[in-house]
C-alpha positions as CSV (number, residue, x, y, z in Angstrom):
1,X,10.0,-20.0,-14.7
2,X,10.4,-17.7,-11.4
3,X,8.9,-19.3,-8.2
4,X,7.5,-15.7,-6.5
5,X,6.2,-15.6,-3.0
6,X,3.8,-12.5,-2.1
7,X,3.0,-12.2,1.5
8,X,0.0,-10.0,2.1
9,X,-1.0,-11.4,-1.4
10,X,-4.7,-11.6,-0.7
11,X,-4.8,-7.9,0.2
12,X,-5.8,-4.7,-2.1
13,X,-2.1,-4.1,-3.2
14,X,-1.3,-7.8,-3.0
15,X,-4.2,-9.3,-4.9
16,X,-3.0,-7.1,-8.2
17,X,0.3,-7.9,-7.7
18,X,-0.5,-11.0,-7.9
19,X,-2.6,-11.2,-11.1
20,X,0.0,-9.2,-12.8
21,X,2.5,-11.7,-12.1
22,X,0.6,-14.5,-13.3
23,X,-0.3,-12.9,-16.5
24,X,3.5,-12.8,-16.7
25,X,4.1,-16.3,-16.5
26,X,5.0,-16.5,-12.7
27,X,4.3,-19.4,-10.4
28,X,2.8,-17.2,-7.6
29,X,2.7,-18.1,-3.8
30,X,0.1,-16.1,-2.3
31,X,0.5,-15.8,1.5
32,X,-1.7,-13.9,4.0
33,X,-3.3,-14.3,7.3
34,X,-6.3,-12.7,6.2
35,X,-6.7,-10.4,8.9
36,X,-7.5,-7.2,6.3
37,X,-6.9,-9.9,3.0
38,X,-10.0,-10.9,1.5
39,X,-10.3,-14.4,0.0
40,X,-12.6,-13.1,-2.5
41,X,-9.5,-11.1,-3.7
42,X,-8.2,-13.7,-5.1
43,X,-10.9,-16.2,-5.8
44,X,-10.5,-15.5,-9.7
45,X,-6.9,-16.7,-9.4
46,X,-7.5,-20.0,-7.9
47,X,-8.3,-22.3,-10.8
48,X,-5.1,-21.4,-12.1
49,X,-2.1,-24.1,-11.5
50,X,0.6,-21.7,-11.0
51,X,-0.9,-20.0,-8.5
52,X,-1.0,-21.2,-4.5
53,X,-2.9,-19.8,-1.8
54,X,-1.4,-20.2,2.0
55,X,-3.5,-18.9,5.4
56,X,-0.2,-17.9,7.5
57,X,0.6,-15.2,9.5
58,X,4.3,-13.6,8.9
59,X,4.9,-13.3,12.9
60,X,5.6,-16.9,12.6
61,X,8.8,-18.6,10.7
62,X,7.8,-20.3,7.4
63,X,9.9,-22.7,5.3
64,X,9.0,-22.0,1.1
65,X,11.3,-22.0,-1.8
66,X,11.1,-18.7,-4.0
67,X,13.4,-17.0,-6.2
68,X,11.6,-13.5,-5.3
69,X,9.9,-12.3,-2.5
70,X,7.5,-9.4,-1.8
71,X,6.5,-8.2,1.1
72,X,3.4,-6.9,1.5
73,X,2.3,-8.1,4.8
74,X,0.8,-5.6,7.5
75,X,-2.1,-3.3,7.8
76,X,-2.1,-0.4,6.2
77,X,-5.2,1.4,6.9
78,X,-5.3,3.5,10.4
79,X,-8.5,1.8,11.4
80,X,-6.9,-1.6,10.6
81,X,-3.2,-1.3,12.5
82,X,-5.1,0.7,15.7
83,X,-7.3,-2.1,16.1
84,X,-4.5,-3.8,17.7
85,X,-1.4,-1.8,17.6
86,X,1.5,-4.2,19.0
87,X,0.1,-6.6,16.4
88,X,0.8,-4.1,14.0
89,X,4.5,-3.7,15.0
90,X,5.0,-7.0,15.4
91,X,4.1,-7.9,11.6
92,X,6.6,-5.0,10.7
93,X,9.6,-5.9,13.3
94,X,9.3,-10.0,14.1
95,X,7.2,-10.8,10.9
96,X,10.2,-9.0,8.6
97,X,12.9,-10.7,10.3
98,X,11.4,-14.0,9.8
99,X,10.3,-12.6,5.4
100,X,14.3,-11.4,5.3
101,X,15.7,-15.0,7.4
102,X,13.4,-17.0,4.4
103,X,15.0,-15.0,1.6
104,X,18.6,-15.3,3.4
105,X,18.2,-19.1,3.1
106,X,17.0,-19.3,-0.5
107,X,19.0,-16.3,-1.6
108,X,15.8,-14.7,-2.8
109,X,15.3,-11.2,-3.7
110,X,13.0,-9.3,-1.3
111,X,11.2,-6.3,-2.3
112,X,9.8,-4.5,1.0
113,X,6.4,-2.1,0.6
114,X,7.4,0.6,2.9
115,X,5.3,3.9,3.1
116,X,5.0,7.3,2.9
117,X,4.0,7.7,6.7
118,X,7.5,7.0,7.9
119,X,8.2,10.5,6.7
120,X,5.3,11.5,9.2
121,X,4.0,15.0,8.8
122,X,6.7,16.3,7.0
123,X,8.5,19.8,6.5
124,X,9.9,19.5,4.0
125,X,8.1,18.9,0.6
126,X,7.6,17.5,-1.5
127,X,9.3,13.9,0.2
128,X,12.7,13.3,-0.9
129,X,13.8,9.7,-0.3
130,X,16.6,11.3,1.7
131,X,14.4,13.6,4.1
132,X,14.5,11.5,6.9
133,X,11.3,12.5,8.4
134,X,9.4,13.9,11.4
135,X,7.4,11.2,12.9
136,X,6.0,11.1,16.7
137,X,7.3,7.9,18.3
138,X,4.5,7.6,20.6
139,X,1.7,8.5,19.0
140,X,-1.4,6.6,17.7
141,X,-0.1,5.9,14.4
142,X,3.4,5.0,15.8
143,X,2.6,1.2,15.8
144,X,2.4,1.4,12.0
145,X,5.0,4.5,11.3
146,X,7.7,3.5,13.3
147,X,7.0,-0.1,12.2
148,X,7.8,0.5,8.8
149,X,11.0,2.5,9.7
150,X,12.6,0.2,11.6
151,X,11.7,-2.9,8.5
152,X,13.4,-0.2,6.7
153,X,16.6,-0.1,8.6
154,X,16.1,-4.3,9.1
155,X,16.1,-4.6,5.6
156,X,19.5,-2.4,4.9
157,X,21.5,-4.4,7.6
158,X,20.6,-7.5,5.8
159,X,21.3,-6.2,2.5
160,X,24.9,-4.9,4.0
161,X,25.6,-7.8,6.7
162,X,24.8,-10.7,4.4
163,X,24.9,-8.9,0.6
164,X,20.6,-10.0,0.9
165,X,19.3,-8.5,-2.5
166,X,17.1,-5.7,-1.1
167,X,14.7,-3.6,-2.9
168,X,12.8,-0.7,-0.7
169,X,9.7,1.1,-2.1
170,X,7.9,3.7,-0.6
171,X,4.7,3.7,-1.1
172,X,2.4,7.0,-1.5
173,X,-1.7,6.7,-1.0
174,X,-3.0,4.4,-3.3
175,X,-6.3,3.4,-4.6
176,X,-8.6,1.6,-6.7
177,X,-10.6,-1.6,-7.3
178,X,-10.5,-4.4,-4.0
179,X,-10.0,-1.7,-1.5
180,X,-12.2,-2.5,1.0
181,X,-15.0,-0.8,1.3
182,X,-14.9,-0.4,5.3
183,X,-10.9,0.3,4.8
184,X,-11.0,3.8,6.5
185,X,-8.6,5.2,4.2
186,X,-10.2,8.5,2.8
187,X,-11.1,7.7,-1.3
188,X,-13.3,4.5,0.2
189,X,-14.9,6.6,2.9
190,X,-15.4,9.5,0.5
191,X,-16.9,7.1,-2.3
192,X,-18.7,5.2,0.1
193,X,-20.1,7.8,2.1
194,X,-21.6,9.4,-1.6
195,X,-22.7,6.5,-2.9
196,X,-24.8,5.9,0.1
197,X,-25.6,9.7,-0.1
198,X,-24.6,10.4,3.4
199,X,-22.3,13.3,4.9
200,X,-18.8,13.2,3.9
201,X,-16.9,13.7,6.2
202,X,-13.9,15.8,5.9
203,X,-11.4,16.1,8.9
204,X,-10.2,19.3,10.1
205,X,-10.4,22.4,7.4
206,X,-9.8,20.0,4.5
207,X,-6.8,22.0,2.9
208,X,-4.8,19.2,4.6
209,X,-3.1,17.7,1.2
210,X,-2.1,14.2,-0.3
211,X,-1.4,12.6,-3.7
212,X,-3.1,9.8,-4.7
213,X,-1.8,6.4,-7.6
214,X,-4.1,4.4,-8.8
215,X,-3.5,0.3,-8.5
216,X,-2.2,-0.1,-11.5
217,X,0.5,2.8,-12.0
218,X,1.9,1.6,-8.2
219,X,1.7,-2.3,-9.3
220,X,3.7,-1.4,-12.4
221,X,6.4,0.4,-10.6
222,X,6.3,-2.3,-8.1
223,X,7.3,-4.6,-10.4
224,X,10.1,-2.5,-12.3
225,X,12.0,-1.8,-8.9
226,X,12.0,-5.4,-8.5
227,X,13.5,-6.7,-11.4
228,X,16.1,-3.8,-11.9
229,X,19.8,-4.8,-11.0
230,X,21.5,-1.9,-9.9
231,X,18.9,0.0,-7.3
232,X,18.8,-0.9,-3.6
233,X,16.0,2.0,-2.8
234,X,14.3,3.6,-1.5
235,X,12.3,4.3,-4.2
236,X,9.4,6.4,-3.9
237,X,6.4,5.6,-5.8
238,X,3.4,7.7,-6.0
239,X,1.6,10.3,-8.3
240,X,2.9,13.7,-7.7
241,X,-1.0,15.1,-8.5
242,X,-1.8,17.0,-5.0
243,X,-5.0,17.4,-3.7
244,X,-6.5,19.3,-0.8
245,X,-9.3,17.3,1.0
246,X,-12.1,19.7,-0.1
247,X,-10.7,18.9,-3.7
248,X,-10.8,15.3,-3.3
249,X,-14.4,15.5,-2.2
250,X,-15.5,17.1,-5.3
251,X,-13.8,15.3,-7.1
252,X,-15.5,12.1,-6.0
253,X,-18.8,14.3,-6.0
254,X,-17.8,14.7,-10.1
255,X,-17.6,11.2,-10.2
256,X,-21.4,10.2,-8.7
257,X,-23.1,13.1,-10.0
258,X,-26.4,11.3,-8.9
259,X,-25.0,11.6,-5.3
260,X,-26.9,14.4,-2.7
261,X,-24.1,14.0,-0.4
262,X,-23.3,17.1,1.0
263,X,-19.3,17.7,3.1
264,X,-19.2,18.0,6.7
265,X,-16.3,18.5,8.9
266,X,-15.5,16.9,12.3
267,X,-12.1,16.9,13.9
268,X,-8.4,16.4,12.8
269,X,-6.7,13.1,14.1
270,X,-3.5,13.3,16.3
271,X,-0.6,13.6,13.6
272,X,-2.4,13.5,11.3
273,X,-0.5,14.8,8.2
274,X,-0.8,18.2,6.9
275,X,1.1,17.5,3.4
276,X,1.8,14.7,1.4
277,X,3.1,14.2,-1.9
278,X,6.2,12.3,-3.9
279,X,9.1,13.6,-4.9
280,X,9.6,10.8,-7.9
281,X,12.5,12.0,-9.5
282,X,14.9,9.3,-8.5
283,X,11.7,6.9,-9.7
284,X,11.8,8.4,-13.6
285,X,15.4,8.7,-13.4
286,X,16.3,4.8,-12.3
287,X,12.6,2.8,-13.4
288,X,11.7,5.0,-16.3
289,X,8.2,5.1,-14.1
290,X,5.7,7.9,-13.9
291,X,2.1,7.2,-13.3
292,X,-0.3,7.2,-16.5
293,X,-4.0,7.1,-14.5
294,X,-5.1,10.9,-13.7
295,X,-7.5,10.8,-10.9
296,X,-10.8,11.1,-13.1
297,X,-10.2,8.3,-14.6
298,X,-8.8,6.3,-11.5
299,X,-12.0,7.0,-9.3
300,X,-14.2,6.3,-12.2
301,X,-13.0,2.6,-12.0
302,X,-13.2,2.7,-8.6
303,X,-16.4,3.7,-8.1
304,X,-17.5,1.1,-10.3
305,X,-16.0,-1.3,-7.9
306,X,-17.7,0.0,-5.1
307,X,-21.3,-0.1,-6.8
308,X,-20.6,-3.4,-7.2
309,X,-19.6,-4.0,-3.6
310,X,-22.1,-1.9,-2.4
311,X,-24.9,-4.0,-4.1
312,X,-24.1,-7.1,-3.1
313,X,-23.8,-6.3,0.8
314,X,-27.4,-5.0,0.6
């Protein structure tokens, strides 16, 4: 029985990843500092005796056995990893240095959830994992994009100096039950602004594009990088669907028909990317992946979720 440590664990991404490997069989060590985690995440987990929950923060060394590690910790929302940006780069720079030194020692494999954004706003698409970007170094989101990039290039000099058993996915928008609801990543503020049947608010024209997996399908391929033998990565995973922000909004509209939300616009963000969407070619050809959730049926879980959430905080 593998020992598996997920930091970030108690997170949207993290808290699946979780249940799916205890459904598996996995003993799970759940690590997270809970500065965007949510206990309640996870709280459905905790009765169960191969599962462990530890508050720690990744900036700081930590001695654990495991046999795999994932590495989920940082912030992934814009709101979140502006709040306090050298934070942010820290978790990515000092925090993966001290994940990689931990999987050095136990000989763990490490899988490392990198991200669309460190191809920036990019010009070629769709993103190839060997397009090697166009991201602004000093920009606002430079704490988080260039974070990622250089965990990136962290992780291959492990992997090469010290033969570390590396695995490197890149991770398109994602969405879907446990997001927060206050995440600031546009399917929560779009649900969340309709369910409430306020404005939403689109940013700049709205023919801005992006692609969008639901949990599951990225949780899955997760998984299969992971425990394939031959692939290093990156690996991007995401669905290849594309959507323009006007479409997303109706979408979501489709979705709460009861909503009398109507769309406004307000101002595009520095760098804020005009495309987005995965090449996942190399994903089919080396996991056998391809999502399964179409976005009707993805944001019809999710705003399920949110009703919930929405209830409760009243």
């Amino acid at each position: 029985m593998r020992s598996i440590l997920v930091t970030g664990g108690a997170g949207f991404l993290g808290s699946h990843l979780c249940e799916r490997l205890l459904e598996r069989g996995d003993n799970v060590i759940c690590l997270d500092n809970f500065f965007t985690g949510r206990k309640q995440n996870v709280l459905h987990l905790m009765n169960n005796p191969r599962f462990e929950l530890i508050r720690h923060d990744i900036v700081h060394p930590i001695f654990i056995e495991a046999d795999q590690i994932y590495n989920l910790a940082c912030p992934a929302s814009p709101v979140a990893y502006q709040f306090n940006p050298i934070k942010t780069i820290k978790t990515s720079t000092v925090g993966v240095v001290n994940v990689l030194g931990l999987a050095k020692r136990c000989r763990a494999r490490i899988l490392h959830a990198s991200t669309s954004e460190v191809y920036g706003d990019p010009t070629v698409h769709p993103q190839r994992e060997d397009y090697w970007g166009n991201v602004n170094p000093l920009g606002p989101r430079s704490c988080y994009d260039e974070g990622k990039r250089v965990a990136e290039s962290l992780c291959m000099n492990y992997h090469q100096e010290h033969q570390l058993q590396v695995r490197l996915i890149r991770i398109f928008n994602t969405y879907g039950p446990r997001m927060d609801p206050n995440d600031g990543r546009v399917i929560s503020n779009f649900i969340t602004q309709a369910l409430r049947g306020e404005a939403i608010t689109i940013y700049g024209d709205g023919q801005q594009t992006r692609s969008f997996c639901y949990v599951d399908d990225l949780i899955r391929g997760m998984m299969l990088l992971m425990d394939q033998d031959a692939e290093t990565g990156p690996i991007n995973i995401g669905n290849p669907g594309e959507y323009t922000m006007l479409q997303l909004a109706q979408e979501v509209l489709k979705a709460i028909p009861e909503s009398k939300s109507t769309i406004t616009h307000v101002p595009l963000p520095q760098d804020d990317p005009k495309q987005r969407c995965p090449d996942i070619t190399k994903a089919r050809a080396v996991l056998g992946w391809s999502p399964t959730v179409d976005l009707t049926s993805g944001l019809t879980r999710t705003v399920e979720y949110y009703r919930t959430e929405l209830a409760m905080a009243r």
